[in-house]
C-alpha positions in Angstrom: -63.7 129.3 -145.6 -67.3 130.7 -146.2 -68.3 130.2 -149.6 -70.9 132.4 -151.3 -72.7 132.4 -154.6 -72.0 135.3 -157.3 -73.8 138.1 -157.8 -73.0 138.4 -161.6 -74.8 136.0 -164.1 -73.3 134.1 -166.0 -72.7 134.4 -169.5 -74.9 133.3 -172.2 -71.9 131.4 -173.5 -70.9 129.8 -170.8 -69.0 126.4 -171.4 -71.9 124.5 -170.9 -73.4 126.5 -173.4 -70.7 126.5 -176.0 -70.7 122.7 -175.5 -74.5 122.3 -176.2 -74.3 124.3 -179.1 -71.1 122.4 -180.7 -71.8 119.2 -180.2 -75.0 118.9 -180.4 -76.7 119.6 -183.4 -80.8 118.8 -182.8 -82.8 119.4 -179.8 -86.1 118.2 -179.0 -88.3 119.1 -176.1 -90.8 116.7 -174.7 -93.7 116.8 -172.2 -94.7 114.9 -168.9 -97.6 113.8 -171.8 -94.8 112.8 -174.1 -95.5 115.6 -176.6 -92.4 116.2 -178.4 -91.3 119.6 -180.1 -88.1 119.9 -182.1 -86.4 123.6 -180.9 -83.7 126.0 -182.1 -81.3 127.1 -179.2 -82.4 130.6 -180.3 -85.7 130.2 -180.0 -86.4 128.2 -177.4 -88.6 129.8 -175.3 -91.4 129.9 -177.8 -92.1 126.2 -176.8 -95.1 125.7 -175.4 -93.9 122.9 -173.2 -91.5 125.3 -172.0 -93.9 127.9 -171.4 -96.0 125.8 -169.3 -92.8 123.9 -167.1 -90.9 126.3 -165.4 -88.5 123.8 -164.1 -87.7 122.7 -167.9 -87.5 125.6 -168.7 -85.1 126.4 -166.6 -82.7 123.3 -167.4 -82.9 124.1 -171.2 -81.9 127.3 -170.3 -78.9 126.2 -168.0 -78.1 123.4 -170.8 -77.7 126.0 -173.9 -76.3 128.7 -172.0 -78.9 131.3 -171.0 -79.8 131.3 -167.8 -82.8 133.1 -166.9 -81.2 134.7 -163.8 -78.5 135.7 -161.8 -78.5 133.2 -158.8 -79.6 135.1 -155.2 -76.4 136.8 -153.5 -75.2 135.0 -150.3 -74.2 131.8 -149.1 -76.3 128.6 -151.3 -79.2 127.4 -149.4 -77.2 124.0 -149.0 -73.9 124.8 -147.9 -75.8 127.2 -144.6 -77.7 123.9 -144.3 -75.0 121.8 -144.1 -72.9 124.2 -141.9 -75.8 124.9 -139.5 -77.1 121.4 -139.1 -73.1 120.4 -138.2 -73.2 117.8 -141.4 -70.8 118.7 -143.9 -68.1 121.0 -143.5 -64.8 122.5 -145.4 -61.6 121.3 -144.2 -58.3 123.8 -144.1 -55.7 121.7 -144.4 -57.1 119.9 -147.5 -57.7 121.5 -150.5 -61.7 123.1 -151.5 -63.8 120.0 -153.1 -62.8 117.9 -150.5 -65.4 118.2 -146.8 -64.8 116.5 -143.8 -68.3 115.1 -142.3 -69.6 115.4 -139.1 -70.9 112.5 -137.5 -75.1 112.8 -138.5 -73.7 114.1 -142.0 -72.0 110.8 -142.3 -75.3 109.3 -141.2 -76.9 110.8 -143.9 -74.1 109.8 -146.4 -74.6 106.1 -145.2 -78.1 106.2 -145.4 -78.0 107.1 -148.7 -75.5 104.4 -149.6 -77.8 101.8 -147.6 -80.7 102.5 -149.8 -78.0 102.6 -153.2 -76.9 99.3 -152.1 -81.0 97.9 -151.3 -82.1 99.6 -155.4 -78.8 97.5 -156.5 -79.4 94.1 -154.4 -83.3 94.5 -155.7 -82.5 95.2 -159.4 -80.7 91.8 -159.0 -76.5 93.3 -159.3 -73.4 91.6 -157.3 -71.9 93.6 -155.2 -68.1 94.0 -156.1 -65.1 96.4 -155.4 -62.0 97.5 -156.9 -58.8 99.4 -156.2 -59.0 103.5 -156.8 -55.7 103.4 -158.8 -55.4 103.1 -162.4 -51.7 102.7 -163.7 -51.2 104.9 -166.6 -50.1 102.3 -169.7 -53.0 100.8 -169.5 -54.0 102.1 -173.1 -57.8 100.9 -172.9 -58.7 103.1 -169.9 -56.9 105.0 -171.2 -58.7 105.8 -174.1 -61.7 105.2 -171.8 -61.0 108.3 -169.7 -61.3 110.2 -172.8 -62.0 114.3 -172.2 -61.8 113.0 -167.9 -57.7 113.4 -168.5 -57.6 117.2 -168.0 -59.6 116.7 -164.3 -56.7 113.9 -163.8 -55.7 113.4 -160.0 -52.0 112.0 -160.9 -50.0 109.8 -158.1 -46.9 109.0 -158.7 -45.3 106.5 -156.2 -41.7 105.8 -157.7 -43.3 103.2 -160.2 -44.7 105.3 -162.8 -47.5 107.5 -163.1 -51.3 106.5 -161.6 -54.5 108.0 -162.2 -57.0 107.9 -159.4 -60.3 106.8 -160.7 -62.8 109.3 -161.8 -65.3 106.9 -161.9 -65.6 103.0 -161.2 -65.8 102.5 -165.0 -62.1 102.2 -165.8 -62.0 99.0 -162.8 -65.4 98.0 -163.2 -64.7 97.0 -166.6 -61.5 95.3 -166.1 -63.1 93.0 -163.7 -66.0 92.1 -166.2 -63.5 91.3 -168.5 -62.0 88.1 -166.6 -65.6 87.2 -165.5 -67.2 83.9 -167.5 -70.7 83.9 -167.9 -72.7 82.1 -170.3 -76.6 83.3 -172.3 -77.8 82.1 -169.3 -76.7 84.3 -166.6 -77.3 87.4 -168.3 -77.7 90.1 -168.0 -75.0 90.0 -165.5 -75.2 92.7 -163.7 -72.4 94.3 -160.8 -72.6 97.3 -158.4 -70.0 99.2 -156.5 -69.9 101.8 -153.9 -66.9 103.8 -155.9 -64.9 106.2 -154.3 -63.6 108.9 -157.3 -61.7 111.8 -157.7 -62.0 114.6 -160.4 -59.8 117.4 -160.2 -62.2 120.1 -161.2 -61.3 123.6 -161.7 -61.1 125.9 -158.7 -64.0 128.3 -160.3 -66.0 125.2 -160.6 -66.2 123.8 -157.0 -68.6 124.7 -155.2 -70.3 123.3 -152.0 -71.4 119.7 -152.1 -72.9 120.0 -155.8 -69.5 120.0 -157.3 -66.7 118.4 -155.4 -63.4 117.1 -156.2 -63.8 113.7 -154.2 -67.1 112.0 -153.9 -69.1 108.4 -153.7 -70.7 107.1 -156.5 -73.1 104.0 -156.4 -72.9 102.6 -159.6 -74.4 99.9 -161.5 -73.7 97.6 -164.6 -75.0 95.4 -166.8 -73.6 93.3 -169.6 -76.3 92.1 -172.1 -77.0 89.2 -174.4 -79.1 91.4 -176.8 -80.5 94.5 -177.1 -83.9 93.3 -176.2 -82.2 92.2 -173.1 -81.2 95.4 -172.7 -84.2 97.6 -173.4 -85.9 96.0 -170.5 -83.2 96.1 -168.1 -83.0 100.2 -168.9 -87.1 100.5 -168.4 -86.5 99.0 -165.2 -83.8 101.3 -164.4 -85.7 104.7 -165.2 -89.0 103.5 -163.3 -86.5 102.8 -160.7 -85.1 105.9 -160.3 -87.9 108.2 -161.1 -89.5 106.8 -158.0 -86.0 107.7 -156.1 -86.5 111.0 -157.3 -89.9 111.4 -156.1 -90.1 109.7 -153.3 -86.7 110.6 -151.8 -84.6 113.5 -153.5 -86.6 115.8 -155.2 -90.6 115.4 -155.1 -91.9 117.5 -157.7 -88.7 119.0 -159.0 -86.9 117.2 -161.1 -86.8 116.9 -165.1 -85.2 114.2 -167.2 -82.7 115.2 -169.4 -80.9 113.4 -172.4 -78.0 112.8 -174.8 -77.1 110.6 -177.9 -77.0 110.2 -181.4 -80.1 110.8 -184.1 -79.9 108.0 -185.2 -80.4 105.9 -181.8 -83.4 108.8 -181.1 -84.8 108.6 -184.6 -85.0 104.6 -184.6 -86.4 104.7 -181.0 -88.1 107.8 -180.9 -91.9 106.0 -179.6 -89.8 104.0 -176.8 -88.1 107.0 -175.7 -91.3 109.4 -175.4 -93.2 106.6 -174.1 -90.2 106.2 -171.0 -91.1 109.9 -170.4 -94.6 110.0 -170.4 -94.9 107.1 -168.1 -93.0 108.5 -165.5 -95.1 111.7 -165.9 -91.8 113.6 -166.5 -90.9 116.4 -168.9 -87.7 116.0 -171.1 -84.9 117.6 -173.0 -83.1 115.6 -175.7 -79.9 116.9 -177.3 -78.9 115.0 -179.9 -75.0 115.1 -182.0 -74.2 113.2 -185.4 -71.4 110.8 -184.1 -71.2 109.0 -180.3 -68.8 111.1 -178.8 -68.6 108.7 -176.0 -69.3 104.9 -175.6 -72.8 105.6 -175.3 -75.6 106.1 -177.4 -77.8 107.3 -175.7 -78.1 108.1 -172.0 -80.5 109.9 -169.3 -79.6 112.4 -166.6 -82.6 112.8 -163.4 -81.9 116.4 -162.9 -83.3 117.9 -159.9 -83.6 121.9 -160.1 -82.2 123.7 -157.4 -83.3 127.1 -155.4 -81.7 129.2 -157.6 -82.6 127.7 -161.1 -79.5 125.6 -161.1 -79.7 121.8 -161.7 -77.9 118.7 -160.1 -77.6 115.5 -161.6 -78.5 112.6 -159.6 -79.3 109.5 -161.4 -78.3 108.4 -164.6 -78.8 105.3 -167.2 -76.6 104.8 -170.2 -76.5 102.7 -173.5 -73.3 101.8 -173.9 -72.3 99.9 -177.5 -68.7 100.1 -177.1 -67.1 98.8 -174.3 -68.0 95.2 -174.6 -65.5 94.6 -177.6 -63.4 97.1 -176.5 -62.7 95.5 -172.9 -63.8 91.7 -174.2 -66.8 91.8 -172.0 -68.6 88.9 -173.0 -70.9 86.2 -173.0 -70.7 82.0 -174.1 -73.5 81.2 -176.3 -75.7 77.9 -176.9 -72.4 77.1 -179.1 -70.0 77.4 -176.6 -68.8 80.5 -178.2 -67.7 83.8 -176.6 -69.8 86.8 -178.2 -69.0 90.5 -177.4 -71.6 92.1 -175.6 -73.7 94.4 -178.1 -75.1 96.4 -174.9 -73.6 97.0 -171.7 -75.7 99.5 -169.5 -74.4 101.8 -167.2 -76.3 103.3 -164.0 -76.3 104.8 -161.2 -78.9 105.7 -158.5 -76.4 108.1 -156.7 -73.9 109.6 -159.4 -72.5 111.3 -156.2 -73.7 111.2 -152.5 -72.7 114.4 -152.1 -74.8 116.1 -155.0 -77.6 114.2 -153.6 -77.6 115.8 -150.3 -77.0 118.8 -151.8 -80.2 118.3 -154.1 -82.1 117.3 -150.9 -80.9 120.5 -148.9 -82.1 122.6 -151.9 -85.1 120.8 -152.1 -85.8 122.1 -148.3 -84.9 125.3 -149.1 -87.4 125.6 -151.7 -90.1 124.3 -149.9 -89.5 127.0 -147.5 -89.4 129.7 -149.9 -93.2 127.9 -150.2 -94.3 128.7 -146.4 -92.9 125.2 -145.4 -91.4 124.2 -142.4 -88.0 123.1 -143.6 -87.3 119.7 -142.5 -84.9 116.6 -143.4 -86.9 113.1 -144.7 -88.1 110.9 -141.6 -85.7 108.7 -142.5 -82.5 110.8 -143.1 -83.2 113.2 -140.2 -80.7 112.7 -137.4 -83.1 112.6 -134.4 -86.4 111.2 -135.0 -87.8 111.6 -131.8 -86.4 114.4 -128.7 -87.6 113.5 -125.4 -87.9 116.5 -122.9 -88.1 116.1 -119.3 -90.2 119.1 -117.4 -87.6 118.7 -114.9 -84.7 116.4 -113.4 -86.6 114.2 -111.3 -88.4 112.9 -114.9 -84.6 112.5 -116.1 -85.0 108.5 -115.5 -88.2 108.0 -117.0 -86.7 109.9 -120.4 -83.8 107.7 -120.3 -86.0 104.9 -120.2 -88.4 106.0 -123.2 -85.1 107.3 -125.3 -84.0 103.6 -124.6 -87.3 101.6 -125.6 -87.7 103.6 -129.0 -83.8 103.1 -130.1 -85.1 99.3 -129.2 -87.4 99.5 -131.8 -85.5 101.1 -134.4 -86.2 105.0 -133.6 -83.5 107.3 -133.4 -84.3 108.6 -130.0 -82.7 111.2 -128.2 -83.1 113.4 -124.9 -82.3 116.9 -123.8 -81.0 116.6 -120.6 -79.4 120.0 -120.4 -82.0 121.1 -117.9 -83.5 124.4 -119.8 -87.2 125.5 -119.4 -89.4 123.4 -121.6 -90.3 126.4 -124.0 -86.4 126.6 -124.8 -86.3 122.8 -125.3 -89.2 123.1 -127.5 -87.6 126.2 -129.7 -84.6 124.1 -129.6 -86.3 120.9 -131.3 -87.5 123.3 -134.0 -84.3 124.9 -134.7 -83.0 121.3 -135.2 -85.9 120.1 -137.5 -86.7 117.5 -135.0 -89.5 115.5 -136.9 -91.1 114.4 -133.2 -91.0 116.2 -129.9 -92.5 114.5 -126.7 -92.7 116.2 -123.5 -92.5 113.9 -120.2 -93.8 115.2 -117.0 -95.5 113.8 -114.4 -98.9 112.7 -116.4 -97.2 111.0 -118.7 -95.4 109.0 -115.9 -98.1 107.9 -114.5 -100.4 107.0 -118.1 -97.3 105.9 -119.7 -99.2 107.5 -122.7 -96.8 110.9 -124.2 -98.2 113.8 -125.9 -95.9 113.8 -129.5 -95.9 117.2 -131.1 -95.2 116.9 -135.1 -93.4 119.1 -137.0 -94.9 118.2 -140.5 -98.4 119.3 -139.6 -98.3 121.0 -136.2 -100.4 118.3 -134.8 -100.3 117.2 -131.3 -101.8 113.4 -130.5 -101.4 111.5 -127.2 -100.3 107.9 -127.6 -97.7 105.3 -126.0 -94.3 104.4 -127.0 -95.4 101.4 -129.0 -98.1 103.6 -130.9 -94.9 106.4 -131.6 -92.8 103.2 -132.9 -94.8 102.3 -135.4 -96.1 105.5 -136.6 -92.5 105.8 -137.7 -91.8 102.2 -139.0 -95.1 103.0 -141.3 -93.9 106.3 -142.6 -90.4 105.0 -143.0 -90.8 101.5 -144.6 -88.8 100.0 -146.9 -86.2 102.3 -146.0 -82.7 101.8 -144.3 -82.2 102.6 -140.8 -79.0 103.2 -138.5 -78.7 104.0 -134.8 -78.3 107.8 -133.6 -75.0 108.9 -134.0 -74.2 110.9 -131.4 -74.5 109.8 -127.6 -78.4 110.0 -126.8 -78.1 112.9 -123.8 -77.2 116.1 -125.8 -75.3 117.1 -122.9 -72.9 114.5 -123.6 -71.8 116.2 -127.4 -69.2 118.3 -128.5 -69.9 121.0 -130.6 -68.8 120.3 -134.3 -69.4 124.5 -136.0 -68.0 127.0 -134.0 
């Protein structure tokens, strides 16, 4: 069930394209300096912001429809990734957007849910959840879903028709509906791991960066004004421009966004300003009339090995759906006011996009000359142990035992090969820390920890090795290894 990119570009009018150029009517360009430059579709590339930003470039490109290059032949850097690394795989007896995940690929998810849940928790949101069924006379959601009805997944029990959710909006607003909350507890803010279903097209699936079930970790907030809410969406971007950085996609990443003139033309300053202090580059395109409940939202868009882009994060301005769903607050007066602003966002818009952006961010770096390697924090092993031999099984036990103590994943190769092969092996697997235990380290109880970020080989004990990786990793989640901690004890997942 291989999958493999096209060798043919796509068209210049691709639907994307056609979209961009129907809709939206005005499209401004903007720099990391927030320099802004209104563009024709046409003429794009004349823009000297685009001349100088090869990544914005390429996502104007990919948003009007002229991609600058057929993408490489062969499987995507992320789906042999995922494959190789036994993380994510395809599953025959379901149907293609749908993966089945190995057990350090489900690792991987939960981390990345873990540290969803910790930006949610921080930001100050209550952690809720909802059912994944929507019945279909509900008229609200209905109208709600919107253009989401021809990706419908339909269930139909014997009761009537049910939609699963395509995203935790049609629930999540439900909920806020039959909350009370007065001036004083906003902006009230929820948060929702969201399971969601969209039944893409079968030409449009591909690999984890577009899937037909996925995890969302989404965020709301219902506000008292809109100075309420300007602050709480400042928050949000600085937020997640860090997330981008620091976790998903350091250095390659643009911002783009949608909305309405007049929400751009009477915020113009503020929405520059956002830009240039995050140091970002950004495409606006802009349409005469909300086509959706927002006004205007952003899209973190990290740019992939082949030019592509993935959405990751995302904040919206929605002016809707707080008289629409009766999401409101009680004022001084005892009065319940509509919301004017609720804001929408989410750090993950789907798990599995993000560890498809984060593959592809590896595999670009290795196109650079870098070793490819997962983030300390999401990589599977931390630490291998390799005895020289089997008398020094014991001691490796022991060592794998006091780093998982200490919140290392810690494991050992106990398959008795040579030590060169265990070494090789540890590379192959992107093992961020290799010790090898013989009989010197025995008797110093000092290890000699080979890492595979700079090459560098420094002798130090196993407290030392503990908190090297608590510093490089702080502030991050953690969970145990999850596989058993002797590698001769596992299956094999990819045949």
């Amino acid at each position: 069930m291989e999958e493999r990119r096209s060798s043919e570009a796509p068209p210049s009018r691709d639907e994307r394209g056609a979209r961009a150029k129907g809709k939206f009517v005005r499209f401004v360009v903007a720099g990391a300096d927030g320099q802004a430059y209104e563009i024709a579709p046409e003429g794009a590339a004349a823009c000297p912001v685009l001349q100088e930003n090869v990544l914005l470039r390429r996502f104007v490109a990919n948003e009007l429809g002229h991609r600058e290059a057929a993408a490489p032949e062969g499987v995507p850097a992320h789906v042999a990734y995922m494959r190789r690394h036994e993380l994510v795989d395809y599953c025959e007896v379901s149907e293609r957007g749908h993966h089945k995940w190995y057990p350090k690929g489900l690792l991987m998810q939960r981390l990345n849910l873990d540290y969803g849940a910790q930006v949610a928790r921080e930001w100050g949101a209550l952690e809720m959840k909802n059912p994944l069924l929507i019945r279909g006379d509900q008229n609200a959601v209905g109208e709600l879903m919107g253009e989401f009805h021809e990706r419908d997944y339909r269930v139909d029990g014997g009761r009537g028709v049910c939609y699963l959710r395509y995203a935790s909006d049609p629930l999540a607003f439900p909920f806020l509906q039959k909350v009370r909350f007065t001036h004083r507890q906003t902006p009230l803010k929820v948060f929702e791991e969201a399971i969601c279903f969209r039944n893409e097209q079968e030409g449009e699936v591909s690999g984890l960066k577009r899937v037909r079930s996925f995890v969302m970790t989404d965020m709301h907030a219902a506000c008292a004004s809109e100075a309420e809410a300007r602050a709480e969406f400042e928050r949000l971007c600085f937020r997640f421009a860090a997330l981008m950085d620091d976790v998903v996609a350091p250095g390659r990443w643009v911002l783009g966004w949608e909305g309405t003139i007049d929400f751009f033309d009477a915020h113009r300053e503020w929405l520059l300003d956002l830009g240039r202090r995050m140091g970002v580059p950004a495409f606006f395109k802009l349409m005469r009339e909300m086509s959706h409940y927002y006004a205007i939202k952003n899209e973190y868009q990290a740019i992939t090995q082949d030019g592509a882009n993935i959405q990751v994060s995302t904040v919206q301005w929605d002016v809707k759906d707080g008289e629409r769903f009766d999401i409101g607050y009680v004022d001084p007066d005892g009065r319940k006011r509509p919301c004017p602003v609720i804001l929408h966002a989410s750090s993950f818009g789907s798990v599995e996009r993000t560890l498809c952006a984060i593959l592809e961010s590896i595999a670009v770096a290795a196109d650079a000359g870098e070793l490819p390697q997962f983030p300390l924090w999401l990589a599977p092993a931390q630490v291998r142990i390799a005895p020289v031999s089997e008398p020094f099984l014991p001691d490796a036990l022991a060592l794998c035992e006091q780093l998982s103590r200490e919140q290392v994943r810690a494991e050992v190769d106990d398959r008795g090969e040579r030590v060169s092969k265990m070494i090789r092996d540890g590379e192959t697997d992107w093992v961020p820390y290799l010790v090898v235990l013989g009989a010197r380290e025995r008797a110093s109880g000092r290890f000699r920890v080979r890492a595979r970020d700079d090459g560098s080989q420094e002798e130090m004990s196993a407290a030392a090795l503990a908190a090297l990786l608590r510093q490089k990793t702080h502030g991050l989640p953690f969970r145990p290894l999850p596989l058993p901690a002797q590698m001769s004890r596992r299956p094999i997942f990819v045949g």
